[in-house]
C-alpha positions in Angstrom: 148.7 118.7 101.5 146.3 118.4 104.0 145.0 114.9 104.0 142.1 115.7 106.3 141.1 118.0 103.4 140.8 114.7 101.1 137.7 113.3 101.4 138.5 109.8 99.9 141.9 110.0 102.7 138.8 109.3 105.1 138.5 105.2 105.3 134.7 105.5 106.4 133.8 108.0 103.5 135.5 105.5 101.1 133.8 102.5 102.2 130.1 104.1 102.2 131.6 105.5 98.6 132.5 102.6 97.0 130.0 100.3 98.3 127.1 102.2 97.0 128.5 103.0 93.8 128.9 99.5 92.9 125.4 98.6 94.6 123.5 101.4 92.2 125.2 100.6 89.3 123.9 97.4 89.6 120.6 98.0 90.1 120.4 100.9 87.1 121.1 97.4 85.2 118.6 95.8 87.4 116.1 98.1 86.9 116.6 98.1 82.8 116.9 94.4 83.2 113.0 94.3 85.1 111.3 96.9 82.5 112.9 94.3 79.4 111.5 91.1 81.1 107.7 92.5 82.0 107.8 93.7 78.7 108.2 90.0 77.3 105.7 88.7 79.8 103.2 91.5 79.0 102.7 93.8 76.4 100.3 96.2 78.6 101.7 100.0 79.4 100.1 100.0 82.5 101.9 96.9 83.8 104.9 98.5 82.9 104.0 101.6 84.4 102.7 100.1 87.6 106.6 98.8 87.9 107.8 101.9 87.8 105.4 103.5 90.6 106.9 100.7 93.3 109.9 102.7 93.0 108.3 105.9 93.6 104.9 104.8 96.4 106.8 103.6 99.5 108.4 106.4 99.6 105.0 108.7 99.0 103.0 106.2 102.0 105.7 105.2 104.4 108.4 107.4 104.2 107.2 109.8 107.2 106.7 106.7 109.3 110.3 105.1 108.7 111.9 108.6 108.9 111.1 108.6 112.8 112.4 104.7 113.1 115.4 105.7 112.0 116.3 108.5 114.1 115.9 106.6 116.7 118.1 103.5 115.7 121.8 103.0 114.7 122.1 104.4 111.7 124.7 101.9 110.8 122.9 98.9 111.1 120.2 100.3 109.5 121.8 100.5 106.4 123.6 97.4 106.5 120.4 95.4 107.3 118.7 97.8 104.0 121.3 96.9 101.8 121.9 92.9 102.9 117.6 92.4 102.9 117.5 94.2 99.4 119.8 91.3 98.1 118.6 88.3 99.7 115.2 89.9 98.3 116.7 90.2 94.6 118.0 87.3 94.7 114.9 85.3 95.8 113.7 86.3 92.3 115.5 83.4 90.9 113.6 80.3 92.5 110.4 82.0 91.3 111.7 82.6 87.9 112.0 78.9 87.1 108.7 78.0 89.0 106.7 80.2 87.3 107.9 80.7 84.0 104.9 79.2 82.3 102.9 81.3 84.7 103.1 85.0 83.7 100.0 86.2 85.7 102.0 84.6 89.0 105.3 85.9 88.3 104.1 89.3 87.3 102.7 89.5 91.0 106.1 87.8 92.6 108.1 90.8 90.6 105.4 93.5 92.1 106.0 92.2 95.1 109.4 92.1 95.4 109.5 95.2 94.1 107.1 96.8 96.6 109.2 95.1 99.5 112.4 96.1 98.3 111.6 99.6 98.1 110.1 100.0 101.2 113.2 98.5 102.4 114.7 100.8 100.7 112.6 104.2 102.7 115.5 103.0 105.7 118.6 103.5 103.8 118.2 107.1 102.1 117.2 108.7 105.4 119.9 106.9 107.7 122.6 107.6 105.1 122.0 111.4 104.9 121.9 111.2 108.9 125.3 109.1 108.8 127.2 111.6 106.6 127.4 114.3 108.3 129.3 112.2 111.6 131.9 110.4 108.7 134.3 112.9 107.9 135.4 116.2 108.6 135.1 117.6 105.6 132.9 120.3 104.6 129.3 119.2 104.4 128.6 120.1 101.4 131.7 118.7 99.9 130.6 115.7 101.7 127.1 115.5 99.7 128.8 116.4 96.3 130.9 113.5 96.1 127.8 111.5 97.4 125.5 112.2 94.9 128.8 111.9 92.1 127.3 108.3 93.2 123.8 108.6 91.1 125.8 110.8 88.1 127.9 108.1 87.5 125.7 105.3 87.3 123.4 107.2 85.3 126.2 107.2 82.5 127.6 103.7 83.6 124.2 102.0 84.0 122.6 102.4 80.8 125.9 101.5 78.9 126.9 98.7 80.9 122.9 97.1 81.3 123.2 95.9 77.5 126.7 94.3 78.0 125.6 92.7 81.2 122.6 91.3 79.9 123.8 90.3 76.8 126.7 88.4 78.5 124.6 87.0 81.5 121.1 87.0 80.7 118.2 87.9 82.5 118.9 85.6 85.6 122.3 86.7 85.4 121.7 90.4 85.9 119.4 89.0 88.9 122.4 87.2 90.4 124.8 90.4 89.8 122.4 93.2 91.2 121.7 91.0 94.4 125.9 90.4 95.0 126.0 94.1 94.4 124.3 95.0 97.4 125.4 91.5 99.3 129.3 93.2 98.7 127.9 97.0 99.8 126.3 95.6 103.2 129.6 93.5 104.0 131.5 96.4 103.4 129.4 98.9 105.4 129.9 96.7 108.3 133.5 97.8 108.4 132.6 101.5 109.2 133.7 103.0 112.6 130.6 104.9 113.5 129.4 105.4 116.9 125.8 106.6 117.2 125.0 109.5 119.7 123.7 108.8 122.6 120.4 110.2 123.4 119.2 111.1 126.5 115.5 111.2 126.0 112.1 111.5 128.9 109.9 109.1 129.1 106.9 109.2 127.0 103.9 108.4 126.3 103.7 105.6 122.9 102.8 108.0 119.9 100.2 106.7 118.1 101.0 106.1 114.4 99.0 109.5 113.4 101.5 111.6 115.8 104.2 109.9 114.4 103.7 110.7 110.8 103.2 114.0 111.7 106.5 114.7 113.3 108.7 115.0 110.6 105.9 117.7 108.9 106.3 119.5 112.4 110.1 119.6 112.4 110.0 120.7 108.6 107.6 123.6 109.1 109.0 125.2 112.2 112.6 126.0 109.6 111.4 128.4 106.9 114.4 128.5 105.2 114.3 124.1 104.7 110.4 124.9 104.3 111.1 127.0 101.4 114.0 124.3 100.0 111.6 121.0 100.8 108.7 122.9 98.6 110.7 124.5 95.7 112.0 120.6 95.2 108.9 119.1 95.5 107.7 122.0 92.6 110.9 121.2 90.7 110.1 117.2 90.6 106.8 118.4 88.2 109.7 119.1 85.7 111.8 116.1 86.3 108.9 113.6 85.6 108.4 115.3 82.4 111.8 114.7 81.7 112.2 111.3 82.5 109.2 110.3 80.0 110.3 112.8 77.3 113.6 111.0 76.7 111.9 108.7 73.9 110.0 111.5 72.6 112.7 113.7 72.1 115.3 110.7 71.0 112.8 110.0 68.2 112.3 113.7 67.6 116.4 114.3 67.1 117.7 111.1 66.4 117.3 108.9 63.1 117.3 105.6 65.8 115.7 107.0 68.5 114.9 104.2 70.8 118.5 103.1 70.3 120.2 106.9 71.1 118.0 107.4 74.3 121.5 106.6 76.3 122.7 109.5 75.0 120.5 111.6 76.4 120.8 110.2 80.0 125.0 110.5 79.2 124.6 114.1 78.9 122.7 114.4 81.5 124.5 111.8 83.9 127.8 114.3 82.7 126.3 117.8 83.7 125.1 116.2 87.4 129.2 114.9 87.7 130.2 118.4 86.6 127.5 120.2 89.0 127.8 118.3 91.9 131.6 118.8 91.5 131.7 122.9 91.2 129.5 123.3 94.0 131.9 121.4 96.2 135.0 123.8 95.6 133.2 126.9 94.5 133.3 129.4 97.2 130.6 131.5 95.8 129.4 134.9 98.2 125.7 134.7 97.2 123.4 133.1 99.9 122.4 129.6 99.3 118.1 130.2 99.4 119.4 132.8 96.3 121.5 130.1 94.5 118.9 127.6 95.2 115.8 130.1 93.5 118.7 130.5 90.5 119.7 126.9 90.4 115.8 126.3 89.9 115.2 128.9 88.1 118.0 127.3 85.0 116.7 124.1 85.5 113.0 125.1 83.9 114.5 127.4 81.6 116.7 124.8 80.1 114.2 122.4 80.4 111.9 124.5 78.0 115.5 124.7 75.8 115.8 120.9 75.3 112.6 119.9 74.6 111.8 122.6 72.2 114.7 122.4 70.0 115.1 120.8 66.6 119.2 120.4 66.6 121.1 118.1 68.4 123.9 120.1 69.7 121.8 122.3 71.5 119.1 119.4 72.8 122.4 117.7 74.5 124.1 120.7 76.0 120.8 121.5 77.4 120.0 118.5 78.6 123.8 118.9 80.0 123.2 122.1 81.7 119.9 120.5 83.3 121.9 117.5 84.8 124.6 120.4 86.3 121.5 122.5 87.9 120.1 119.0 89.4 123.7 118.4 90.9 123.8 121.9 92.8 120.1 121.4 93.7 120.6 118.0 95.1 123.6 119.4 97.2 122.3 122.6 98.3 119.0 120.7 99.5 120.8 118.2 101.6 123.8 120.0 103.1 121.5 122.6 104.5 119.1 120.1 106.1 121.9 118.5 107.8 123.3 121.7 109.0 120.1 123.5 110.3 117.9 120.1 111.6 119.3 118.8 114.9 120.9 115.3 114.0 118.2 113.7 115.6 115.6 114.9 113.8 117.6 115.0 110.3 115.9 111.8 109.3 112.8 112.5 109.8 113.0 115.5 107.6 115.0 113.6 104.9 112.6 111.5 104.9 109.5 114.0 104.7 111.4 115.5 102.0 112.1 112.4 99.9 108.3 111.7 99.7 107.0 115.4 98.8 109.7 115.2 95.8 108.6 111.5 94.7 104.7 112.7 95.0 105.1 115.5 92.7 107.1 113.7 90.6 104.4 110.5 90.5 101.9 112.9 89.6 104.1 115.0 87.1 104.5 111.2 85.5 101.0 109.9 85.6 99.5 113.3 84.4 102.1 113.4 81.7 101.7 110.7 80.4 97.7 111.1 79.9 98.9 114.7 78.6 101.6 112.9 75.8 99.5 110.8 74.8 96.5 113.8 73.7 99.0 116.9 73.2 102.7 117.6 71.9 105.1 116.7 74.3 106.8 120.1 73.9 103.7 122.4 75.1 103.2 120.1 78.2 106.5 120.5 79.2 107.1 124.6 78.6 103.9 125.1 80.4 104.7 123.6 83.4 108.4 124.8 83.2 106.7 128.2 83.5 104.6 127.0 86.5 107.5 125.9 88.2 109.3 129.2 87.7 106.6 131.4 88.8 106.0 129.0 91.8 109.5 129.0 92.4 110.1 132.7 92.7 106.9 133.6 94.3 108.3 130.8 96.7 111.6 133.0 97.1 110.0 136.6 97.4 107.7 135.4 100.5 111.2 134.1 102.2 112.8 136.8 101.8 110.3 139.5 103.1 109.7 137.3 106.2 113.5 137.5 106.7 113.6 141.1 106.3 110.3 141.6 108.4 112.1 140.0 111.3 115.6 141.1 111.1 113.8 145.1 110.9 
């Protein structure tokens, strides 16, 4: 056997691997942990909410910006400093904790705040790491991202279960403690990787002002029409997936006799089709071209949506859910590998990190809209109606690809 052929044979893939499993598991509990204590301090939705939107805004304001600092820095670096700041940040949580306990308007604003700033820290790492991945192994890219994003499938399963446990057993500054060691450990070990970034030969220029800069990663993007058509369909797709996230409840309580109890088994079956997905499409050697898979990968992923959250039985709400979490694996994969393989490596950030803000803006939206929505219609309606905007989106999406394509290879 080839060991070349083995992606965990390579030492560098295994380090990145390991370290960030361990580092997102812990902050799945993290982030459970956070939602549990603002709901003690406050019983306001919007508070709750607001937490929730840290995680998604960075990414929406600053993402272009940081996409073009880190293409031009070691990638390396950048994501131990990301993952070592993220900690220290965490873990500065405690100190405040015990000032402030009697003061729940002040800690409220030092948990926003380190929130806010660990997020943004956070814009660095996702772009540098799809950058990095591609220069780790030899393997085939796509391979590559299908054992990375294994890394969110499995803490989607393990994070949920083991949150309880941990807080249970540790408490709330416990799980503080734990998620910030998490990412303390992933930064030590990521300074053990043997990567050597490009050099780059680059003319003097002129300083781009902060406009030109933000607009670089757009430009890059839109001159590919193939990643154009990708970047959009995912950004259209996230309207489903923030329907999804806030239906869980509404469909636990719908199936389940405890539903607030048996929402982990929804994000289980969904954390075991994205395992399952992201697996196949490493070792299937399908013939179909990937901007077809991608429009059919889609194209399930609404249909089944409509599936599990119009269903009364719960069988068929879980396998569908399943079948979801397996079209979000290929999606994820198929997005990825081919933006590393068509944009030049020094530009791949940039575009990663365009990408990651179009698909958290729809999704914010999707969330903030649905929500309002919920609250005045049945959950069910909202989400088939825009399943079936997605689909036609989708396809009309596809059908103006392909006739440019044909256009200019006739």
């Amino acid at each position: 056997m080839d060991k070349n052929k083995i992606i965990f044979y390579n030492k560098n893939f295994s380090i990145l691997w390991f370290g960030q499993l361990f580092s997102t598991v812990g902050n799945w509990v993290y982030s459970m942990f956070i939602l549990i204590y603002v709901a003690t301090l406050t019983d306001k939705a919007i508070v709750i909410a607001g937490i929730l939107m840290t995680s998604m805004l960075p990414n929406i304001l600053f993402g272009p910006f940081i996409g073009n600092i880190v293409d031009k820095v070691n990638k390396k670096y950048m994501i131990v400093i990301s993952d070592f700041i993220r900690g220290i940040l965490i873990l500065g949580l405690l100190p405040l904790m015990n000032v402030f306990e009697n003061q729940k308007v002040i800690l409220l604003i030092c948990i926003f705040v380190t929130s806010i700033i660990s997020n943004v820290v956070g814009c660095f790492f996702d772009p540098a790491i799809r950058s990095i991945i591609p220069r780790l192994t030899n393997v085939d890219i796509k391979k590559s991202n299908s054992y990375f994003a294994l890394i969110g499938s499995i803490s989607l399963i393990l994070g949920p279960a083991f949150g309880g446990t941990v807080v249970g057993i540790l408490g709330f500054r416990g799980v503080v403690i734990f998620n910030a060691c998490t990412f303390i450990v992933s930064a030590v070990s990521e300074m053990f990787l043997k990567y050597m970034e490009e050099k780059k030969q680059e003319k003097k220029q002129e300083k781009i002002k902060m406009l030109q800069k933000y607009k670089l990663g757009w430009s890059v993007l839109s001159q590919k029409a193939d990643i154009k058509y990708y970047v959009i369909v995912a950004g259209i797709r996230s309207l489903v997936v923030g329907l999804i996230n806030i239906s869980f409840i509404f469909v636990a309580n719908k199936i389940f006799i405890k539903g607030s109890v048996s929402v982990g088994y929804i994000y289980a079956a969904l954390g075991c089709g994205l395992i399952l997905g992201s697996l196949v499409i490493a070792y299937w050697r399908y013939k179909i071209r990937d901007i077809k898979l991608y429009l059919i990968v889609i194209l399930a992923n609404a249909i089944f949506s409509i599936i599990y959250i119009f269903t009364q039985s719960l069988v068929i709400t879980l396998m569908a859910i399943f079948i979801v979490g397996i079209s979000d694996g290929f999606q994820s994969v198929l997005l990825y590998s081919n933006i590393q393989k068509q944009i030049e490596s020094n530009d791949t950030a940039k575009v990663v990190a365009c990408t990651n803000s179009i698909m958290m803006a729809f999704q914010l939206i999707s969330m903030t809209v649905g929500g309002l929505l919920f609250d005045y219609f049945d959950s069910t309606y909202v989400v088939i109606i825009v399943s079936i905007i997605v689909i036609t989106c989708t396809y009309i999406s596809y059908a103006k690809l392909t006739k440019k394509q044909y256009e200019i290879n006739n």
